[in-house]
DRENNU-40445 format. One line per field, with one value per residue (C-alpha): x, y, z; residue number from 1; residue in three letters. Coordinates in pm, 1 decimal, padded with zeros to 6 digits. Example, Ala and Ser with C-alpha at 12.3 -4.5 7.8 and 13.67 -1.06 7.14 Angstrom:
BEGIN
X	[01230.0;01367.0]
Y	[-00450.0;-00106.0]
Z	[00780.0;00714.0]
num	[1;2]
residuo	[ALA;SER]
//
This chain:
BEGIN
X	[06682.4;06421.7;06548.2;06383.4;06424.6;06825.0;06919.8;06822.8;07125.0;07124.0;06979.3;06721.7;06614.3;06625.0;06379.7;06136.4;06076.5;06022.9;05740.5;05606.5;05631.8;05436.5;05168.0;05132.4;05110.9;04816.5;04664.6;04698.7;04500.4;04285.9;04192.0;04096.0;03910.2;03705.2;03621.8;03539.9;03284.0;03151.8;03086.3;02945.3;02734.6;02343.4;02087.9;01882.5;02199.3;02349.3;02295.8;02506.6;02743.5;02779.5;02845.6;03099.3;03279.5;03348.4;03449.5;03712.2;03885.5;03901.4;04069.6;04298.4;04407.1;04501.5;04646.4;04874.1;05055.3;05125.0;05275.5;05467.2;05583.5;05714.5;05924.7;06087.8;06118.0;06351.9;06551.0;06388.7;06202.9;05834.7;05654.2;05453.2;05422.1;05073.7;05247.0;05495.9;05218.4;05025.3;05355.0;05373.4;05032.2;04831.1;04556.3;04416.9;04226.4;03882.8;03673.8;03394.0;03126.9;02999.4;02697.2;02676.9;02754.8;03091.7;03177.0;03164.3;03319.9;03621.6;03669.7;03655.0;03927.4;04110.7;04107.5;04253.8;04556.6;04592.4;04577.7;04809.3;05088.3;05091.6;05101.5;05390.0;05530.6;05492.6;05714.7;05969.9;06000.0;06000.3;06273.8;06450.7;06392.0;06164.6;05849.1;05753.2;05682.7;05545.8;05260.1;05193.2;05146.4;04969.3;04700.6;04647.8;04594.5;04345.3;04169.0;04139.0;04065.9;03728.6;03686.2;03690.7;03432.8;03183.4;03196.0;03108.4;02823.6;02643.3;02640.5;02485.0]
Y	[05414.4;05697.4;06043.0;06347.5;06545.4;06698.4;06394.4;06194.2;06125.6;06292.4;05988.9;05957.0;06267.0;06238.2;05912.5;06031.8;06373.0;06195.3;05988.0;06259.2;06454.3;06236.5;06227.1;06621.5;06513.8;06324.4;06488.5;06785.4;06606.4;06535.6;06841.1;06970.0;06618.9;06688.0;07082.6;07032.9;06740.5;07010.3;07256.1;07024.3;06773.5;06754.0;06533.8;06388.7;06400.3;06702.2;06872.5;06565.2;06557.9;06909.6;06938.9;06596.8;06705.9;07063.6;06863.4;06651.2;06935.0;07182.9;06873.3;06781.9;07182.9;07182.9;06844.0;06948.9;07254.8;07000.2;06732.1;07036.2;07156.3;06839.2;06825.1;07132.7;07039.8;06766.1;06985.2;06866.3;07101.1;07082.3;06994.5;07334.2;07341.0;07167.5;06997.5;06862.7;06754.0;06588.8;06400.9;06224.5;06177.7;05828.5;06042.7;06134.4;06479.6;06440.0;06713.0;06720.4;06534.8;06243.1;06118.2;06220.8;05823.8;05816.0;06114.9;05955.8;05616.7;05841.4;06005.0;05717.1;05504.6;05837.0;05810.9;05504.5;05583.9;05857.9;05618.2;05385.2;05630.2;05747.7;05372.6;05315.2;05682.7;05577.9;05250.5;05460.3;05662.1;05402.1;05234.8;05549.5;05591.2;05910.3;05834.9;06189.0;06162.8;05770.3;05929.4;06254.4;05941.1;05728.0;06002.4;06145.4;05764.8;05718.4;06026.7;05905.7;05578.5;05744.1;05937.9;05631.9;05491.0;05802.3;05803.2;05409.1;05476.0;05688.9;05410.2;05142.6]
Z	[03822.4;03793.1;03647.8;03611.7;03288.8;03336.5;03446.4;03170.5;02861.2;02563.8;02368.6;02651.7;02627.4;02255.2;02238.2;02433.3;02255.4;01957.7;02094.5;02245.3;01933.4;01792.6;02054.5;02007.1;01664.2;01700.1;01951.8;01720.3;01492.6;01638.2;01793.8;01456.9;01378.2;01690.3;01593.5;01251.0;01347.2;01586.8;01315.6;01086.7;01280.4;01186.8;01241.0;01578.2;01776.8;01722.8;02092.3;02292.8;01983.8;01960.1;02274.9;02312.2;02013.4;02169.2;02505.0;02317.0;02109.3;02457.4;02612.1;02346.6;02271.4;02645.8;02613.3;02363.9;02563.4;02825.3;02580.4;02423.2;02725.6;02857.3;02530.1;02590.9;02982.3;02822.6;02592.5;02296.7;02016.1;02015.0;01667.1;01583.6;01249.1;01096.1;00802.5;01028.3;01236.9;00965.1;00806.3;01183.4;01255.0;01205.8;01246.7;00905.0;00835.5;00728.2;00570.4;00757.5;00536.5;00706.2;00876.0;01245.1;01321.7;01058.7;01229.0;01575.3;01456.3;01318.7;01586.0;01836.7;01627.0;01631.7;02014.7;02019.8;01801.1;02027.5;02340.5;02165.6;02096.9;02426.2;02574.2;02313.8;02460.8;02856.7;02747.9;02620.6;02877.1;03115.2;02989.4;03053.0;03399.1;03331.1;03519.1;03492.8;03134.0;03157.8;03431.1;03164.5;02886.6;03110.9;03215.0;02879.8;02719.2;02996.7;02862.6;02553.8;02591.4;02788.5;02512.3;02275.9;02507.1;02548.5;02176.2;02104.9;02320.1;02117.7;01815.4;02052.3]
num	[1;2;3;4;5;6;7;8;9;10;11;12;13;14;15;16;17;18;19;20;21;22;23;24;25;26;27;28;29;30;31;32;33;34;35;36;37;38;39;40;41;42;43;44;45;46;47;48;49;50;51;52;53;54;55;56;57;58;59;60;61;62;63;64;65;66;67;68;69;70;71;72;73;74;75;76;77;78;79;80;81;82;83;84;85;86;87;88;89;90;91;92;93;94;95;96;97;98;99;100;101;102;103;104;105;106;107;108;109;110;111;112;113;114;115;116;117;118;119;120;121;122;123;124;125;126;127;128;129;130;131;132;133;134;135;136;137;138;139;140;141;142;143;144;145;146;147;148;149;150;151;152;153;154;155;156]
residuo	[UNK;UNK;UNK;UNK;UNK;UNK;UNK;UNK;UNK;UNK;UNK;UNK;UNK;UNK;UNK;UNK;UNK;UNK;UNK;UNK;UNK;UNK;UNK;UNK;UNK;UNK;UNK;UNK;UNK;UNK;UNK;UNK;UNK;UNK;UNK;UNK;UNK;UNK;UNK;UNK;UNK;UNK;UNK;UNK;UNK;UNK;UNK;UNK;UNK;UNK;UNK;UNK;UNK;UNK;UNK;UNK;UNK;UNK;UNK;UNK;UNK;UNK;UNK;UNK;UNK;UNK;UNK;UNK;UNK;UNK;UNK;UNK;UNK;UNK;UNK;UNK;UNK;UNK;UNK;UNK;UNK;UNK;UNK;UNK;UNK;UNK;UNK;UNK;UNK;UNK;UNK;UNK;UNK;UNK;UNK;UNK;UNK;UNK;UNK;UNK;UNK;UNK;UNK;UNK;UNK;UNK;UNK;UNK;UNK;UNK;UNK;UNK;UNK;UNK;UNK;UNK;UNK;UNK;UNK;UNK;UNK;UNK;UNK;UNK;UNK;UNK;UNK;UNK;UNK;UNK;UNK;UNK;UNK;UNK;UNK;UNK;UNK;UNK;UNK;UNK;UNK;UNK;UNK;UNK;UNK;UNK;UNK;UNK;UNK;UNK;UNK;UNK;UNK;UNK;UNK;UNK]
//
């Protein structure tokens, strides 16, 4: 039976703000993984990377609000503290000093954590009969599962 967010049980509701808690999470993450390779990128590709890295992390910082949101459209609390964020996140920090192609290999296997989460979050709420937040999960993972792809590109 499909619900929308007040219709949903307490432990329904419950479940699927913590997976999408974590997707903020990572997304979070990842956002900042993104920048930072944007401020620090050198070398024969920096123009396209530059410019892909910027792409990703204006995506993501959007992508976030509407992962947050969602959270709170289910009466859940939404993750907005960094450490909390980094705790959750199987996206690691980096520092920033890496070849242009470490940078994009990172970030691409940072992608697909990202897409993976949100698969593992679209289940969830599936089971639940909340196909509002499976086509939110869906959509995003399909982002970032391009983005994954647009990055591989660039290492052949």
């Amino acid at each position: 039976m499909t619900q929308t967010a007040q219709q949903l049980t307490p432990s329904a509701q419950e479940a699927i703000c913590e997976a999408l808690n974590q997707c903020v999470a990572e997304t979070a993450v990842t956002t900042m993984l993104a920048q930072n390779f944007h401020w620090n990128v050198t070398g024969m590709a920096f123009g396209p990377l530059h410019d892909m890295f910027q792409k990703i992390y204006e995506d993501h910082f959007t992508a976030q609000d509407d992962l947050a949101e969602r959270v709170k459209a289910l009466g859940g609390h939404a993750e907005g503290q960094l450490a909390g964020m980094l705790k959750r996140s199987k996206v690691a920090e980096h520092d920033g000093h890496a070849t242009a192609e470490a940078m994009v290999e990172t970030l691409a296997k940072a992608q697909d954590t990202v897409a993976a989460t949100l698969a593992g979050a679209a289940a969830i709420a599936e089971e639940h009969g909340d196909l509002l937040t499976q086509d939110l999960a869906i959509a995003r993972g399909q982002v970032h599962e391009k983005f994954a792809w647009l990055l591989r590109a660039h290492l052949g």
